[in-house]
Wavefront OBJ file of the C-alpha trace (Angstrom):
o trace
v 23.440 0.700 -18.880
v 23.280 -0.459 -15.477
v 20.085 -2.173 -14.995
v 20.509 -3.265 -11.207
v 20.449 0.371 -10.278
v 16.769 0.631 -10.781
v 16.604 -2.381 -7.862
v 19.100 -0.677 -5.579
v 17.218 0.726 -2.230
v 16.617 4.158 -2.166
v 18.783 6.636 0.225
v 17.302 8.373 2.941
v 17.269 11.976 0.801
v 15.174 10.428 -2.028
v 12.194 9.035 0.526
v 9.763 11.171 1.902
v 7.255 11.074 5.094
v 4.053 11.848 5.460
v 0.914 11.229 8.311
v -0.781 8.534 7.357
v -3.118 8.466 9.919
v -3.925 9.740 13.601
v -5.813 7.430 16.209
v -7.503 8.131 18.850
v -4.489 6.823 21.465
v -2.404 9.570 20.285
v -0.271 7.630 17.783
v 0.534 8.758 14.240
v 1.372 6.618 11.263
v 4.009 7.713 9.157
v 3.855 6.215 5.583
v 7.633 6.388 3.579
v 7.223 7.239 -0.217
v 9.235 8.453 -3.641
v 8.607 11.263 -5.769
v 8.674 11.114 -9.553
v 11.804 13.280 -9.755
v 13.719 10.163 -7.733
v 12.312 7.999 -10.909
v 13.515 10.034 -13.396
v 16.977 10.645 -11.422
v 17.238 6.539 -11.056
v 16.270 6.117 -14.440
v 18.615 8.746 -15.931
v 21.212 7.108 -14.174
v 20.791 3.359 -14.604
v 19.531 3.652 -18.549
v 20.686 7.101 -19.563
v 18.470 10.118 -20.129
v 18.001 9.124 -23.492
v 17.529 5.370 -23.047
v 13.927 5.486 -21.317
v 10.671 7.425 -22.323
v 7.523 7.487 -20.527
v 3.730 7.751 -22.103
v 0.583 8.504 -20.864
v -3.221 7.068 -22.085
v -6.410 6.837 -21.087
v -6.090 10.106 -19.586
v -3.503 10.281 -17.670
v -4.997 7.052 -16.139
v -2.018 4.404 -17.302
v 1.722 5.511 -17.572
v 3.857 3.290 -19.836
v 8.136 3.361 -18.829
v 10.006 1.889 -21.452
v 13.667 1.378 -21.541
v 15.639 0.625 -24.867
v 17.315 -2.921 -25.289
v 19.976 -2.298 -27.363
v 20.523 -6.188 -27.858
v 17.225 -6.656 -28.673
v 16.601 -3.156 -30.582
v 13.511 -2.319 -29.285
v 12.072 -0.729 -26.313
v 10.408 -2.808 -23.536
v 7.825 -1.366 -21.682
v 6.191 -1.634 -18.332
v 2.413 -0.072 -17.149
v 0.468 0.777 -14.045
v -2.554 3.039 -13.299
v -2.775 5.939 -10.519
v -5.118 7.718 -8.551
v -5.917 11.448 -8.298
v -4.407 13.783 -5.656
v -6.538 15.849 -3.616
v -4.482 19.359 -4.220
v -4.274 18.465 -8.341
v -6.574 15.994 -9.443
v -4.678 15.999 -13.434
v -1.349 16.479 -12.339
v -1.507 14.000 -9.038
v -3.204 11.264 -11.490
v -0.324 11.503 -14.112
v 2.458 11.832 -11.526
v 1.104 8.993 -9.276
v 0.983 6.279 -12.805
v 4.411 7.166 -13.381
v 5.559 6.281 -9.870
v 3.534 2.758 -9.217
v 5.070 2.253 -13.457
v 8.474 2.882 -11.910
v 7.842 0.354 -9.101
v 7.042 -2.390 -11.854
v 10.744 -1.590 -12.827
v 12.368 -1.840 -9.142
v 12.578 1.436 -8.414
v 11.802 1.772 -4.760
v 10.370 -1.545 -3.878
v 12.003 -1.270 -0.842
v 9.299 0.773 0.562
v 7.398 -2.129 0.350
v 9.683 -3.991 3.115
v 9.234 -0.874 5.561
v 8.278 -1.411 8.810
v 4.874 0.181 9.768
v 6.276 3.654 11.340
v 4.119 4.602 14.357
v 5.204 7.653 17.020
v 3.733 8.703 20.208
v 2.369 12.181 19.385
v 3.568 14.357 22.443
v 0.786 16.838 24.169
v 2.013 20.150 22.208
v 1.371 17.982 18.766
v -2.161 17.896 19.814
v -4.946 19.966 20.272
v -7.443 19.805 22.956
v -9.602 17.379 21.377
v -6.373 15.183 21.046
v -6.345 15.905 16.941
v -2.841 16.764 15.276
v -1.636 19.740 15.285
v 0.165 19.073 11.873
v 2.024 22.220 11.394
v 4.044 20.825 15.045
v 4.905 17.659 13.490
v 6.908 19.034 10.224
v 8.173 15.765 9.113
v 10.452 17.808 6.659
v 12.513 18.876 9.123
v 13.229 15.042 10.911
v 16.491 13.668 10.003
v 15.719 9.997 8.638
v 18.578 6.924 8.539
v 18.111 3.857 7.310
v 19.985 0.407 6.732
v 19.402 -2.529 4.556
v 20.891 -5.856 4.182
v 22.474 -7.404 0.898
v 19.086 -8.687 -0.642
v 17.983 -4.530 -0.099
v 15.365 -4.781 3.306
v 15.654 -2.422 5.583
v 17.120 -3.733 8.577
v 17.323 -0.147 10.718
v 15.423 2.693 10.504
v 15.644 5.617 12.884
v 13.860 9.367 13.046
v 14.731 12.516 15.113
v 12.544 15.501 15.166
v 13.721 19.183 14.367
v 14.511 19.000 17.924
v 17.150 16.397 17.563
v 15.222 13.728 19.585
v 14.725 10.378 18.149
v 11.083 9.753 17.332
v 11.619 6.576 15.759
v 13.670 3.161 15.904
v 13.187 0.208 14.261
v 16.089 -2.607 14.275
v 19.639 -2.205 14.916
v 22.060 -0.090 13.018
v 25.218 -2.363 12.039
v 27.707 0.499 10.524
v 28.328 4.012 12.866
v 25.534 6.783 11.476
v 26.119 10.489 11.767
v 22.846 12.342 12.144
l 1 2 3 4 5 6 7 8 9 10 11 12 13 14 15 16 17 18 19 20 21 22 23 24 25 26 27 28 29 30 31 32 33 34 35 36 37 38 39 40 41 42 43 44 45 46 47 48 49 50 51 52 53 54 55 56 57 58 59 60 61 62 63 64 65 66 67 68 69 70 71 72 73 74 75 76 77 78 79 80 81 82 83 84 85 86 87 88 89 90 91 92 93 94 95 96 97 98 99 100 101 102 103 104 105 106 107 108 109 110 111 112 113 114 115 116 117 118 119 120 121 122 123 124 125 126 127 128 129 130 131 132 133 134 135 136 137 138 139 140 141 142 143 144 145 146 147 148 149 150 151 152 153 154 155 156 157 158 159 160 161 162 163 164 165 166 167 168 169 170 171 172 173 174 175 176 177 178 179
């Protein structure tokens, strides 16, 4: 059991990207999150797949992650609430407790240290009432790096598009990246 795993930042593979928000100047806001399957991958690997369990009540409202403490024998347990999804209300709401639970144990509060992520939307990623176009901006397809320091902020963070052009910099990268 490796409990500092569940603190250690998150790679670029396990973060997604999504639009946050479009103003009126042309700018998008890109918001950096995790997925439950990255919480159940960190967990599985800092605790061991059979060291951790995670409950649901009030509805899928609250999520309870516990870990076993061996030393102690007995499992200790941290809670948070979510919020439904718009695509699956049930689903979103269950999914969403697990992750902000997850957070309570470290894993991925290094989101919280991003820098607010704002591009320039170019003309073809807009329509003629300057709205997004979002099927041109396919954040799936950007290649994302990202550095942090020894206490786990990121320090550098850097996007290019599908098109290989960098959308994005924030900070200066210390160690040579290959994107």
């Amino acid at each position: 059991m490796n409990l500092h795993l569940l603190y250690a930042p998150l790679e670029a593979e396990d973060i997604d990207f999504r639009i946050g928000h479009v103003n009126n100047g042309g700018y998008a806001t890109i918001l950096a999150y995790k997925d439950a399957r990255v919480d159940m991958k960190r967990l599985d690997l800092a605790v061991g797949p059979l060291n951790w369990k995670r409950e649901h009540a009030r509805d899928n409202h609250n999520c309870i992650v516990s870990i076993w403490d061996a030393d102690k024998a007995q499992w200790v347990s941290k809670e948070d609430v979510g919020t439904e999804s718009n695509t699956e209300a049930e689903k979103g709401l269950a999914s969403d407790s697990f992750k902000r639970a997850c957070f309570n144990w470290g894993i991925g509060r290094c989101l919280y240290d991003f820098p607010v992520i704002s591009i320039q939307l170019k003309p073809d990623e807009k329509d003629d009432k300057g709205k997004l176009k979002a099927w041109k901006l396919n954040l799936k397809e950007w290649k994302w790096a990202i550095e942090y320091n020894d206490e786990g902020k990121c320090t550098a963070l850097a996007a290019k598009d599908s098109n290989g052009q960098i959308r994005y910099r924030y900070g200066e990268f210390k160690k040579e990246r290959k994107q």
